[in-house]
N, C-alpha and C positions, 0 to 999 in steps of 0.2 A: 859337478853341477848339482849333484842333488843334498852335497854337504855343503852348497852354496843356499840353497832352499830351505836347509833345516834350519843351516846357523837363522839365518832372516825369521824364519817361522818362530823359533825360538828367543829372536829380540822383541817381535809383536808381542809374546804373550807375557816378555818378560814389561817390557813399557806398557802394557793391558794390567796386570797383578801390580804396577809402581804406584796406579789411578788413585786419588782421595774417593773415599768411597764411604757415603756414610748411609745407614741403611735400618728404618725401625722393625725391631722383630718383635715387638709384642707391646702392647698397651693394657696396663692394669690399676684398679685403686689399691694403691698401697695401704692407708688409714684415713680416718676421715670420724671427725666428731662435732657434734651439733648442740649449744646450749641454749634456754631460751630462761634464765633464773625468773621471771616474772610470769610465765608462761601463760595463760588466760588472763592474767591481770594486768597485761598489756594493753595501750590503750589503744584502743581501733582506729581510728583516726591521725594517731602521730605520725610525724614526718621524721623519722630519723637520721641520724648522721651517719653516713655509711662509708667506712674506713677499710681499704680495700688494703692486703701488704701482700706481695709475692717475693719467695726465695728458690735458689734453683741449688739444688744441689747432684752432686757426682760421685760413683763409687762403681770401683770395677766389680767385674761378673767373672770372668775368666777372658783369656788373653786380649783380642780387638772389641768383646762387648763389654759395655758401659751401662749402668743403670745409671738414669735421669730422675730425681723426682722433683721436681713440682710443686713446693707447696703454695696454696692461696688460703689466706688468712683474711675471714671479711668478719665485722664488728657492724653491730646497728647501737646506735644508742641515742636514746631521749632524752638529754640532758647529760645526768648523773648513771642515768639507769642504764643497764646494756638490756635491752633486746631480745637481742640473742648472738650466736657467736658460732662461726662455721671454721672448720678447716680439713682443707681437703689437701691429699699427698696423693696427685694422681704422678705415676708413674712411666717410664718408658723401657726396654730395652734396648739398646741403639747398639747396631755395629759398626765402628770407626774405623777406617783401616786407611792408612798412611797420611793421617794427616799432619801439617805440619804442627807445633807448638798452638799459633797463633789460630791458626781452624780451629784446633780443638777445642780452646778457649771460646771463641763463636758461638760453635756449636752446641756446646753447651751452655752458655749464657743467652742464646738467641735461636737457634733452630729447630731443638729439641723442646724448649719452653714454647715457642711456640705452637707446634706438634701437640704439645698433651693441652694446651690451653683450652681447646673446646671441649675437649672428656670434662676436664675441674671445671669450666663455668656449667656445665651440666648438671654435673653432682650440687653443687651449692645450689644452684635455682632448685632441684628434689628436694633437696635436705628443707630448703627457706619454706618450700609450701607446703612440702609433709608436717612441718612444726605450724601449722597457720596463717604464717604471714603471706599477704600478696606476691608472688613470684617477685624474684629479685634475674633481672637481667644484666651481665655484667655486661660493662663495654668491651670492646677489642683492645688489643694490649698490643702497643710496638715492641718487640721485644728489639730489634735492632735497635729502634731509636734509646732503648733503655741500655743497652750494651755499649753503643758509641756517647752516650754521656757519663755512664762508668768508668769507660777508658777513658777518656777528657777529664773526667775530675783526676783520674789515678795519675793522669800525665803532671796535673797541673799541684798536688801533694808532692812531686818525686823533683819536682824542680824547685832548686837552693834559692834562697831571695836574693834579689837583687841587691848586691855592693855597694854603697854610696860610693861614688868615683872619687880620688882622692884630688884635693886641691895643689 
């Protein structure tokens, strides 16, 4: 009975340790640079065009952690003229443990970008009013909806065209 117990005791912990498990251990600004080439001779008043790009990238740490960074790349510009010009590489830690292929792709295209998203719109809004300009508030970012239209386009690249049917 009681090597009836252990085996059991011993399946829990092993189906507990098989769990997708993903877990942030640390949040940091990896790099981050601020340009403003007009800088007071900027005009007060402009309304500028504000060009938002984000990328997500992945690189191991050792065994189940995963460094995430984040970068946000934002542009203002007047015409011809840039502004000024931010980019922030906010980072993450992440510990990933048994997830499938298809998780892990998520997770890091969507879970983790999400996660560091409000560190990086932080730092830019600092960076935008430490140089002068009026706080720059970014909007909220779906990062799902931006991963499930990734995969929709990659579905719809990987499929052959259509065969004219033969007569």
């Amino acid at each position: 009975m009681a090597d009836e117990n252990t085996a059991a005791g011993a399946n829990g912990l092993d189906k507990q340790a098989a769990q997708p498990n993903l877990a942030l251990q640390a949040v940091y600004l990896k790099d981050c640079s601020y340009e403003a080439p007009l800088g007071p001779r900027a005009e007060a008043n402009a309304q500028p065009q504000i060009n938002l790009d984000l990328s997500t990238t992945a690189n191991p740490i050792q065994g189940d952690l995963r460094e995430v960074v984040l970068t946000v790349t934002v542009s203002a510009k007047q015409g011809e003229k840039t502004l000024f010009l931010v980019e922030v590489k906010q980072a993450g830690a992440f510990l990933m443990q048994n997830l499938s292929e298809e998780d892990m792709k998520r997770a890091v295209a969507s879970i983790c970008p999400a996660v560091l998203f409000p560190y990086a719109r932080a730092m830019v809004s600092q960076l935008v009013s430490m140089g002068g300009f009026p706080q720059l508030l970014l909007p909220p970012v779906n990062f799902d909806a931006l991963y499930l239209n990734a995969q929709a386009q990659t579905v719809q690249t990987q499929q052959p065209p259509s065969q004219p049917l033969p007569n």
